[in-house]
C-alpha positions in Angstrom: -0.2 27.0 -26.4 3.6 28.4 -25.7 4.7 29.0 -22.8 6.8 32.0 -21.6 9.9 30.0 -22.2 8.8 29.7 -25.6 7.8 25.6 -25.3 4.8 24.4 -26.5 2.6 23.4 -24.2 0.1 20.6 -25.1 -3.2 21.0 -23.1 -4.5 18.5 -20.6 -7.2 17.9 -22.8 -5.4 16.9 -25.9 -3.5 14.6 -24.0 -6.6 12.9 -22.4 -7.8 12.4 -25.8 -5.0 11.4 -27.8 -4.0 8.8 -24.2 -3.9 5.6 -26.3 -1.8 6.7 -29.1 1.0 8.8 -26.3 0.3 5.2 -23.8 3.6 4.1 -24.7 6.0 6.7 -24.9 4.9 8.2 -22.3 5.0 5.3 -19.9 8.7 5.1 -21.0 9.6 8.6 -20.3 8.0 8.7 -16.7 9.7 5.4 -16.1 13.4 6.6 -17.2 12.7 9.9 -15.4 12.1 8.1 -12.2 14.7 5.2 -12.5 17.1 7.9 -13.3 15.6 10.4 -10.4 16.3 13.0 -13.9 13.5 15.1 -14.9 14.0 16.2 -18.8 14.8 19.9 -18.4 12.2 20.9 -21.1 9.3 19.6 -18.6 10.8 21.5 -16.0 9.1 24.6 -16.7 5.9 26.2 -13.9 4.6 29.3 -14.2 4.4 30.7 -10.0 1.3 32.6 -9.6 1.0 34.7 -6.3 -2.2 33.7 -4.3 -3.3 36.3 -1.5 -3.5 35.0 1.5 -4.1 38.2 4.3 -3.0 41.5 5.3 -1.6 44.2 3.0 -2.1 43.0 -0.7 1.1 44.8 -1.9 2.9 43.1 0.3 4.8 40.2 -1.4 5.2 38.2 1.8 1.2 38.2 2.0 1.1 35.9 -0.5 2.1 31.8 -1.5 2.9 30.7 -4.2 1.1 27.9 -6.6 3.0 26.5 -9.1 1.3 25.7 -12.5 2.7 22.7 -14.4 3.3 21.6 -17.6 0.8 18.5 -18.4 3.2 16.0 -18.9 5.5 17.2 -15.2 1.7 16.7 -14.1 1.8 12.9 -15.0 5.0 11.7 -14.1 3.9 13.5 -11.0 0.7 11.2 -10.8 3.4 8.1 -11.3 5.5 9.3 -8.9 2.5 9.5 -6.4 0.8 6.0 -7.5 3.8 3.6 -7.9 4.7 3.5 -4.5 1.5 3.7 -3.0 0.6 0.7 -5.0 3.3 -0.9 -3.9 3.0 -0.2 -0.5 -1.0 -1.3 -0.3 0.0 -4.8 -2.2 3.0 -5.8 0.0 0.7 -4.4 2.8 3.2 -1.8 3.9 1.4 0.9 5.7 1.6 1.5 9.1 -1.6 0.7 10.9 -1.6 3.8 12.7 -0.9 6.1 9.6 -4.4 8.0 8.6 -2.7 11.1 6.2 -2.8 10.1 2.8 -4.4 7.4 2.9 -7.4 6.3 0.4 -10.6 4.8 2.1 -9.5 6.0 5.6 -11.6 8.4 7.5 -9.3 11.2 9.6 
C-alpha cells in the first residue's frame, strides 16, 4: 500500500508473517537506529488524523491528534520500549514506589 509520500507501506500483517525470514535485518536496523539515536528518514513518515474530542466540531483546537505509523517505526518503537525495561527488571532497577508502567503491578 503507498503512502501519501509515495512509500510503500508493508502491512502489519505481512510482516508478522514473513517475521522469521525479516528476524535478522530487522534486528540490525532497530539496533543501528537506536545505538545511533538516527531514525532512517524513509520510516519517518505518520499520517496525523484529527480525533474529536468536545465542543464545536469545526473547531480545529477541539481535536488531538493520533499519529499513524509506519509498521516498521512501529517495531523499533516496541524495541525502544522493551530494551530498557528488560534491563531495568533484570538488574532490578525500578524504584519500589514506581506503579505507572509497570507490568504485573496493580495501580
Amino acid at each position: 500500500m503507498k503512502n501519501s509520500h509515495g512509500y510503500n507501506e508493508i502491512s502489519i500483517e505481512v510482516l508478522k508473517i514473513s517475521a522469521t525470514c525479516i528476524c535478522s535485518p530487522l534486528t540490525y536496523i532497530c539496533d543501528k537506529s537506536i545505538l545511533s539515536g538516527i531514525v532512517p528518514d524513509r520510516l519517518k513518515f505518520s499520517i496525523i488524523k484529527p480525533i474529536y474530542k468536545k465542543g464545536d466540531r469545526m473547531n480545529l483546537t477541539n481535536c488531538r491528534p493520533l499519529s499513524l505509523l509506519t509498521s516498521f517505526l512501529k517495531v523499533i518503537e516496541i524495541a525502544l520500549y522493551i530494551r530498557p525495561t528488560e534491563h531495568f527488571y533484570s538488574n532490578k532497577l525500578p524504584v519500589g514506589n514506581q506503579f505507572s508502567f509497570r507490568k504485573y503491578i496493580a495501580t
